[in-house]
MDAnalysis code that builds the backbone (N, CA, C; Angstrom):
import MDAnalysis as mda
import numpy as np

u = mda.Universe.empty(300, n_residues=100, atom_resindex=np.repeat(np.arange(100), 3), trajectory=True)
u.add_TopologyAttr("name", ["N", "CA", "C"] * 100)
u.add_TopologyAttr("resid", np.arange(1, 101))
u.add_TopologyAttr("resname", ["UNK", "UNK", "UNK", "UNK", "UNK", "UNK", "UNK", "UNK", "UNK", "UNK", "UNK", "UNK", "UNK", "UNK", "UNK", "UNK", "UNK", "UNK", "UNK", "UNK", "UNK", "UNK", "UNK", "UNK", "UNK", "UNK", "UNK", "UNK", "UNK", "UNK", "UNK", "UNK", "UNK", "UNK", "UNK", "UNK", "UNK", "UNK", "UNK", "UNK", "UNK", "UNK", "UNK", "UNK", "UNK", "UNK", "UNK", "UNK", "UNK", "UNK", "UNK", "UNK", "UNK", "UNK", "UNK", "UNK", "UNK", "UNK", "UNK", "UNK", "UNK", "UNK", "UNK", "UNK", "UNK", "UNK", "UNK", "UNK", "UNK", "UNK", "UNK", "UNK", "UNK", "UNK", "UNK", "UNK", "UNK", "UNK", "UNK", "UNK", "UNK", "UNK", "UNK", "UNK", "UNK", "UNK", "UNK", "UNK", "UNK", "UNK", "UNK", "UNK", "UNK", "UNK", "UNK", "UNK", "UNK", "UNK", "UNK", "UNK"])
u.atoms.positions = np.array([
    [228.702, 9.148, 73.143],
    [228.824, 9.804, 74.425],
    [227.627, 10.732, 74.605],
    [226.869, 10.941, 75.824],
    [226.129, 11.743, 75.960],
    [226.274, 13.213, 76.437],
    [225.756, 13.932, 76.539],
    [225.763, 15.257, 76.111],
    [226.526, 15.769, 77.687],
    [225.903, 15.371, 78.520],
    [226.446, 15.354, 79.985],
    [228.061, 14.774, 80.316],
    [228.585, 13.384, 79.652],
    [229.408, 13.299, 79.864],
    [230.579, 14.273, 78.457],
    [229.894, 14.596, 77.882],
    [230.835, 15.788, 76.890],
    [231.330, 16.555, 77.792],
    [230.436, 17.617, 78.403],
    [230.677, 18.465, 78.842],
    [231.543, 18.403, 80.314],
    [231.367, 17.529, 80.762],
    [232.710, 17.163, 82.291],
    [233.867, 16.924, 81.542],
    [233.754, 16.903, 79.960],
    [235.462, 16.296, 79.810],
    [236.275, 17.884, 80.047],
    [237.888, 17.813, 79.598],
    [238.440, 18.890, 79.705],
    [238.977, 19.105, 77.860],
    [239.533, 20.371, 78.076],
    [239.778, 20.364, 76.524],
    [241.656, 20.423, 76.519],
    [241.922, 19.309, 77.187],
    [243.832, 19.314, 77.473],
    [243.655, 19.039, 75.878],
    [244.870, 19.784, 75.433],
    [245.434, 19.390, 74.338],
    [247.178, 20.186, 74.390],
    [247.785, 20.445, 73.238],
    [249.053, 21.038, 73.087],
    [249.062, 22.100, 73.740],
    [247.991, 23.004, 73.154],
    [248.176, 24.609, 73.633],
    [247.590, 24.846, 75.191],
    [247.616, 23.888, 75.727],
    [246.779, 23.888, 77.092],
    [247.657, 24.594, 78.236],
    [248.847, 24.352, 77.710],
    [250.360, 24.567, 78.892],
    [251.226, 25.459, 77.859],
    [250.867, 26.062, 77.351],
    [251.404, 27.236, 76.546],
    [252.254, 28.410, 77.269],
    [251.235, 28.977, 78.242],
    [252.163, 29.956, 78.818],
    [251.054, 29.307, 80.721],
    [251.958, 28.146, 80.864],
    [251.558, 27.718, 81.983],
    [251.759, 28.383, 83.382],
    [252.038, 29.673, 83.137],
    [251.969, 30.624, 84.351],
    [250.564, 31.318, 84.761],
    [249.874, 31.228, 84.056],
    [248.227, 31.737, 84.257],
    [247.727, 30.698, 84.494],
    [246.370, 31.241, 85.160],
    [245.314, 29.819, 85.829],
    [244.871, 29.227, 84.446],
    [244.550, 27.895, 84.290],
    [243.678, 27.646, 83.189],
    [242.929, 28.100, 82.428],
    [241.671, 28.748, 83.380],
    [240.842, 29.604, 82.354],
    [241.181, 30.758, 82.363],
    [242.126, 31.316, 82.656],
    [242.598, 32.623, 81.792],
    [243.326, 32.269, 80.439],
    [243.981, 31.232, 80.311],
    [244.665, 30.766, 79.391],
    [243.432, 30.142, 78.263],
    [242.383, 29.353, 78.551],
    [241.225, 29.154, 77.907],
    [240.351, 30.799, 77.169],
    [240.561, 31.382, 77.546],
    [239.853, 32.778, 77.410],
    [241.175, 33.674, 76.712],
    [242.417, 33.796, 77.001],
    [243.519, 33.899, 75.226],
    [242.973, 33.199, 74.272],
    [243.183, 31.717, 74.373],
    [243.169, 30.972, 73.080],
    [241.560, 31.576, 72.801],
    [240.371, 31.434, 73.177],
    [239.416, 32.283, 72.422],
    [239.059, 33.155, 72.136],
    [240.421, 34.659, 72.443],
    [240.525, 35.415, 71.853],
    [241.190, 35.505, 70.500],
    [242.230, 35.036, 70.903],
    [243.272, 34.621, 69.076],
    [242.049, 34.031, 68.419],
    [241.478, 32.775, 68.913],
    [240.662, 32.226, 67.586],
    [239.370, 33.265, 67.019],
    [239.164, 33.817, 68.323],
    [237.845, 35.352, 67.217],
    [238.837, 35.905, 66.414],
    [239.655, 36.177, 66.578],
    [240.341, 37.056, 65.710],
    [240.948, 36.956, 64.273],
    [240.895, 35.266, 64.076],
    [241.517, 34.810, 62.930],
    [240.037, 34.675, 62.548],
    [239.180, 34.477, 63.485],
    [237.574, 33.443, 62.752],
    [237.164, 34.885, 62.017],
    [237.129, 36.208, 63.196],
    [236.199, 37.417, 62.423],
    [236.384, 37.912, 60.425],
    [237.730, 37.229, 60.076],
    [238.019, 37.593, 59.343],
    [237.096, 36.745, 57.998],
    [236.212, 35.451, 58.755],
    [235.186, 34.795, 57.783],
    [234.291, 34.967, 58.430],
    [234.423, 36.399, 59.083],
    [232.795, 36.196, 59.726],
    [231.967, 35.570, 60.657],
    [233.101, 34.591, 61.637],
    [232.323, 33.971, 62.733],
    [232.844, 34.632, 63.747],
    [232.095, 33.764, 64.869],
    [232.605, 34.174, 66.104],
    [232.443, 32.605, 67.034],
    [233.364, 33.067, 67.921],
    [233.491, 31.547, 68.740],
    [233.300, 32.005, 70.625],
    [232.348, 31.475, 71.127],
    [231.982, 31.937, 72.236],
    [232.082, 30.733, 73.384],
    [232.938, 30.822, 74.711],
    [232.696, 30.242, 75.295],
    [231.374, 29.062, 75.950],
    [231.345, 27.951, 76.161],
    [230.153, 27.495, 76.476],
    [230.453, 26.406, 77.749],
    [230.286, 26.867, 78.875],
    [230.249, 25.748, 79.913],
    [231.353, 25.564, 80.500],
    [232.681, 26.552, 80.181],
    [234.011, 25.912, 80.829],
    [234.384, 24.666, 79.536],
    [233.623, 23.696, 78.903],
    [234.832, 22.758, 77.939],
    [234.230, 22.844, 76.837],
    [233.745, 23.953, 76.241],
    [233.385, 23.846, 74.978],
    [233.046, 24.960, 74.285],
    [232.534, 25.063, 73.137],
    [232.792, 26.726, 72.610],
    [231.027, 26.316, 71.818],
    [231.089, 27.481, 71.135],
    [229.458, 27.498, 70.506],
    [230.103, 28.640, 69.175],
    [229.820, 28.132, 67.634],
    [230.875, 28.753, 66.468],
    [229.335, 29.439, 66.118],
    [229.230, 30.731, 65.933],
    [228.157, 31.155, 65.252],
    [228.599, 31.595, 63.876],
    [227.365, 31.776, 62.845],
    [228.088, 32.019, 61.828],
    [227.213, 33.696, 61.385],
    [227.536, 34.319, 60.190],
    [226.770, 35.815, 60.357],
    [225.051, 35.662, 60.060],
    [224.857, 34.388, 59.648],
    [223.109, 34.025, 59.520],
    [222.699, 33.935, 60.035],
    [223.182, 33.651, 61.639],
    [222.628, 33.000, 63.147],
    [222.969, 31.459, 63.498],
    [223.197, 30.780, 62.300],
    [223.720, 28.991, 62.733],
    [224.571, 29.319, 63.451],
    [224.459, 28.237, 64.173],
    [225.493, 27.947, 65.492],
    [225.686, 26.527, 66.231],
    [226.796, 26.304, 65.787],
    [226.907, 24.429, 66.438],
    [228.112, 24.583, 67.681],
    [227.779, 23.695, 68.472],
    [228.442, 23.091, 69.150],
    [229.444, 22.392, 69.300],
    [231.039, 22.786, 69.870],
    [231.886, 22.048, 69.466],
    [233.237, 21.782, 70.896],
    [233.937, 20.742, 70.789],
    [234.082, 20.427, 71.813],
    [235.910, 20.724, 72.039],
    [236.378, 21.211, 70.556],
    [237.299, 21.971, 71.111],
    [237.982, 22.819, 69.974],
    [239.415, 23.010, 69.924],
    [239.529, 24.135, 69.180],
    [240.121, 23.559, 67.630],
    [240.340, 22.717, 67.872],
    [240.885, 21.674, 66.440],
    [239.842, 21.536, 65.621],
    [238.509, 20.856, 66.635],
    [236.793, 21.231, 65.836],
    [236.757, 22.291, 65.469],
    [236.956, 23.363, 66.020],
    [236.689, 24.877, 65.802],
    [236.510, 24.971, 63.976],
    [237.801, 24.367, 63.640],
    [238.228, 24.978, 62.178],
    [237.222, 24.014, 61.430],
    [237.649, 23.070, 61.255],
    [236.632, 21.682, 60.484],
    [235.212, 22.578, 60.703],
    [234.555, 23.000, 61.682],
    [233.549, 23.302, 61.522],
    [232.698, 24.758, 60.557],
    [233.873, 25.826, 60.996],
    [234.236, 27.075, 60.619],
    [234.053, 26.298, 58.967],
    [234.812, 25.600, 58.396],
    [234.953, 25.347, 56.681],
    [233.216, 24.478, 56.382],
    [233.170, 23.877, 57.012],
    [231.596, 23.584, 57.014],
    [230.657, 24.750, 57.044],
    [230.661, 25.859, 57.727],
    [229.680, 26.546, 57.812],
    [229.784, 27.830, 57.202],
    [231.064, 27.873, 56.308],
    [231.593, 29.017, 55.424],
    [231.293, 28.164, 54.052],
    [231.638, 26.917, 53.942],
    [231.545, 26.235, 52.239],
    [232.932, 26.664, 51.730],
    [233.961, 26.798, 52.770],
    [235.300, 27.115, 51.968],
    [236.417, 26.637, 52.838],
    [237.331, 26.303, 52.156],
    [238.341, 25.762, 53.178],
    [239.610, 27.067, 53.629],
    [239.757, 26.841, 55.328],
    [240.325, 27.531, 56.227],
    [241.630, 27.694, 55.856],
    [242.459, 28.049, 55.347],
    [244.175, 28.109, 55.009],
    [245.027, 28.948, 56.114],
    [245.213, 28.818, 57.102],
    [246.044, 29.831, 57.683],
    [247.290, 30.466, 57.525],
    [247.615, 30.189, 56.056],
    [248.602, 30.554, 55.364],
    [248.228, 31.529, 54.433],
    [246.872, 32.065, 54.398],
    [246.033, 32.257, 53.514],
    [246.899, 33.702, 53.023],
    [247.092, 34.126, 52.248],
    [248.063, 35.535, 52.164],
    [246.645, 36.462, 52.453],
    [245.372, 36.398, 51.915],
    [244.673, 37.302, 52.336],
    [244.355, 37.617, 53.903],
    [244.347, 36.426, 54.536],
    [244.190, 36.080, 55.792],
    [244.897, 36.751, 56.779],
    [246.350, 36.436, 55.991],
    [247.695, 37.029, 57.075],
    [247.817, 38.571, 57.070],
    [247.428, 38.910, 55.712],
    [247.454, 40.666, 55.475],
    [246.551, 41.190, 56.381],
    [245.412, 40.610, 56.343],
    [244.447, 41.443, 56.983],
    [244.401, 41.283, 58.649],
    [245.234, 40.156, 59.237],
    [245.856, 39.820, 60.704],
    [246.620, 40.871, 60.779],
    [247.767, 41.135, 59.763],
    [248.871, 42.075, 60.608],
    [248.495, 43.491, 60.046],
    [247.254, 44.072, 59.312],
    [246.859, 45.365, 58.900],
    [245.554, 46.040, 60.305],
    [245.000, 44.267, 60.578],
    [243.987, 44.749, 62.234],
    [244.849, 44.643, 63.296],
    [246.163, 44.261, 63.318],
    [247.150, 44.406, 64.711],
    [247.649, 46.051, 64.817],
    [247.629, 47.110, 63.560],
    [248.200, 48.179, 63.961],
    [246.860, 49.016, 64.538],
])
């Protein structure tokens, strides 16, 4: 697929109709808040790009392109060299110790 037709796609998936009372991209702009928030904890960040796609930076400056939030993680463990656990007990401590 070319780079043009990437970007016209949409990113429907499960969490798309989550709390289907907000417009779309307010609901697009939650989900990439939750995901900075689990990512900051390895150090990335995940930034909107174009309306259907995000851009994962990492703390060196790499930064790839990705086309939705399922990529998000696969990529995140690629560009950390460690695999993502969201069960992670360190992970979860330090989620509900930055929520107070």
């Amino acid at each position: 697929m070319c780079a043009l037709c990437g970007l016209l796609g949409t990113d429907e998936g499960w969490s798309t109709s989550i709390n289907s009372s907000l417009p779309h991209r307010q609901q697009r702009f939650l989900r990439l808040a939750q995901a900075n928030r689990v990512l900051s904890f390895f150090r990335l960040t995940l930034e909107e790009f174009q309306g259907v796609s995000y851009i994962l930076s990492s703390p060196t400056g790499r930064r790839e392109l990705v086309s939705d939030l399922g990529q998000v993680w696969l990529m995140a463990e690629t560009l950390t060299g460690r695999a993502i656990d969201p069960l992670d007990p360190e992970l979860l401590n330090w989620l509900s110790s930055s929520a107070k």
